[in-house]
LODREN-519259 format. One record per residue (C-alpha): x, y, z; residue number from 1. Coordinates in steps of 0.02 Angstrom, whole numbers, plus 50000, padded with zeros to 5 digits. Example, Ala and Ser with C-alpha at 12.3 -4.5 7.8 and 13.67 -1.06 7.14 Angstrom:
<sites>
<site><east>50615</east><north>49775</north><up>50390</up><seq>1</seq></site>
<site><east>50684</east><north>49947</north><up>50357</up><seq>2</seq></site>
</sites>
This chain:
<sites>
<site><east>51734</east><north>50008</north><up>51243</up><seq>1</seq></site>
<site><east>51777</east><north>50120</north><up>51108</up><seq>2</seq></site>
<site><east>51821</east><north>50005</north><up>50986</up><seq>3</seq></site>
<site><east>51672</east><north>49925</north><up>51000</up><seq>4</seq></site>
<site><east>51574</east><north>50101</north><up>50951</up><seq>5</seq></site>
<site><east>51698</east><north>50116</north><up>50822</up><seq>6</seq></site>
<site><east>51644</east><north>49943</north><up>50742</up><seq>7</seq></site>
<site><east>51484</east><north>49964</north><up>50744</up><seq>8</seq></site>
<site><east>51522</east><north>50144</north><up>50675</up><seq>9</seq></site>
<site><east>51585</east><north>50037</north><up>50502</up><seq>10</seq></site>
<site><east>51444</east><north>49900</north><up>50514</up><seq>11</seq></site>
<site><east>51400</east><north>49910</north><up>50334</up><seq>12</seq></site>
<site><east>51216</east><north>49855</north><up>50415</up><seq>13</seq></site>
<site><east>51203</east><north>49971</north><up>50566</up><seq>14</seq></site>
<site><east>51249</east><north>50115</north><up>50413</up><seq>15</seq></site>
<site><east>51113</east><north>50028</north><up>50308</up><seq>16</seq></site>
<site><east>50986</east><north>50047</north><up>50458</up><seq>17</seq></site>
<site><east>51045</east><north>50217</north><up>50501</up><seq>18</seq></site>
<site><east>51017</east><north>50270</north><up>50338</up><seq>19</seq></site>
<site><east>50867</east><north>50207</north><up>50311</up><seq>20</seq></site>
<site><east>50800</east><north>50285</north><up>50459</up><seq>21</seq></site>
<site><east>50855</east><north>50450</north><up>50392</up><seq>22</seq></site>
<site><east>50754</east><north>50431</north><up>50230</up><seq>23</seq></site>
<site><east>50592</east><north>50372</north><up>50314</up><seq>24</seq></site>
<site><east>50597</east><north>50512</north><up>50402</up><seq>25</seq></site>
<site><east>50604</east><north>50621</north><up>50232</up><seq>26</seq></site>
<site><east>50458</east><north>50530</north><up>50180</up><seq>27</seq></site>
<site><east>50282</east><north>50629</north><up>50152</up><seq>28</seq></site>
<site><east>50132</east><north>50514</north><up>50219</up><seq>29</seq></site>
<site><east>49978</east><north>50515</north><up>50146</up><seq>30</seq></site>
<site><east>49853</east><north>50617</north><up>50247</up><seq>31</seq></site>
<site><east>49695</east><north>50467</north><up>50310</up><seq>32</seq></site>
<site><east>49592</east><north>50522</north><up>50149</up><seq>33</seq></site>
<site><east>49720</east><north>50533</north><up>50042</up><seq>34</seq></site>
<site><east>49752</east><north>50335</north><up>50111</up><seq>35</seq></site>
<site><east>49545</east><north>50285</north><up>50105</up><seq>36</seq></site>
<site><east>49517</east><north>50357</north><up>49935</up><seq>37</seq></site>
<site><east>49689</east><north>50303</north><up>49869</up><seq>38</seq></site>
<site><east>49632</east><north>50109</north><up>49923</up><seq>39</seq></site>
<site><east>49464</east><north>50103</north><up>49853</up><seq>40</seq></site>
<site><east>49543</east><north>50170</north><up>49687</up><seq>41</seq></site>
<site><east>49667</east><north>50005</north><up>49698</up><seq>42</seq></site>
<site><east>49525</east><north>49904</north><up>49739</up><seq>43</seq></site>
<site><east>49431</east><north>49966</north><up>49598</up><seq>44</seq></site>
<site><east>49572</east><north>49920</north><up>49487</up><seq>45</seq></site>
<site><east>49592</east><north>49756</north><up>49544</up><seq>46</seq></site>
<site><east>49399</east><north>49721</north><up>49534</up><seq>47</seq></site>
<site><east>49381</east><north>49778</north><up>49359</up><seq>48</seq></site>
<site><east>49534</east><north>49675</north><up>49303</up><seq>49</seq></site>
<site><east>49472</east><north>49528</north><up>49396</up><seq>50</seq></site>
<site><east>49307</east><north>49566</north><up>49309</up><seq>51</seq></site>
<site><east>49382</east><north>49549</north><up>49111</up><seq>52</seq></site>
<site><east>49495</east><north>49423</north><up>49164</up><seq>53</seq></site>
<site><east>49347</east><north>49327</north><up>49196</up><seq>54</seq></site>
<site><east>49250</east><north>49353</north><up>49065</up><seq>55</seq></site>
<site><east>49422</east><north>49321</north><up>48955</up><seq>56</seq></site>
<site><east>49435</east><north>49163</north><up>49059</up><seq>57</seq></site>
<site><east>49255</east><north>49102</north><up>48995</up><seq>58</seq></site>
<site><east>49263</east><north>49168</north><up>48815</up><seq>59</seq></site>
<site><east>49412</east><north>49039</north><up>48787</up><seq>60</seq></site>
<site><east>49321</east><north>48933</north><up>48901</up><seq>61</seq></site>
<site><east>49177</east><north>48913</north><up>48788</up><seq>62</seq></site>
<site><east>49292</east><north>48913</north><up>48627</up><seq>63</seq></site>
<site><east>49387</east><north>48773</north><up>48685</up><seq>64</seq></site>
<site><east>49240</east><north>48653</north><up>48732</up><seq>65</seq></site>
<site><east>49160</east><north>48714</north><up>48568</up><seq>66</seq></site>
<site><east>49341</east><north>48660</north><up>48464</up><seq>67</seq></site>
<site><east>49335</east><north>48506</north><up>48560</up><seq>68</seq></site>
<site><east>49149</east><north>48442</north><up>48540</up><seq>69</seq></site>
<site><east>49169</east><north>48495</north><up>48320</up><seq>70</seq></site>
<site><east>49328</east><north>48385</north><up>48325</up><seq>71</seq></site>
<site><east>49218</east><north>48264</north><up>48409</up><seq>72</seq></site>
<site><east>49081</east><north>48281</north><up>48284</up><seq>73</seq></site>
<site><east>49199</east><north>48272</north><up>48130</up><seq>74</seq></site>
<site><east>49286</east><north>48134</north><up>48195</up><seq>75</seq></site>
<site><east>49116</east><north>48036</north><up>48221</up><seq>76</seq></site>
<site><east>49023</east><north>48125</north><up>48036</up><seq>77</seq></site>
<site><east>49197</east><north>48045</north><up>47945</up><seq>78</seq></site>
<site><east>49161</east><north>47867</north><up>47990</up><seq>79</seq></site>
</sites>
């Protein structure tokens, strides 16, 4: 029975868990506020990047179909 213990003593992955257990219990957790206000600043973020990507998205958009429809018109002017 003791050799068993002593194996999983030198499991490199019951070390890994073990030690991981030790550092989440180092960690500091954000206080319920700290969480809320913390979110709604990511969310934020991610709205106002969504927000110019869109608008980036429909600038080149509109460039594109407005290249497209002067190659057409050349095209047609040239013959």
């Amino acid at each position: 029975m003791s050799d068993i213990k002593e194996i999983a003593k030198n499991n490199k992955f019951t070390n890994y868990l073990r030690d991981s257990w030790h550092e989440l219990t180092k960690v500091t957790w954000p206080t319920k506020n700290q969480a809320v206000r913390l979110t709604i600043i990511v969310l934020g973020v991610c709205l106002a990047f969504a927000a110019i990507l869109t608008l980036i998205d429909f600038v080149f958009g509109e460039g594109h179909s407005y290249l497209i429809q002067w190659a057409f018109d050349s095209a047609n002017s040239a013959q």
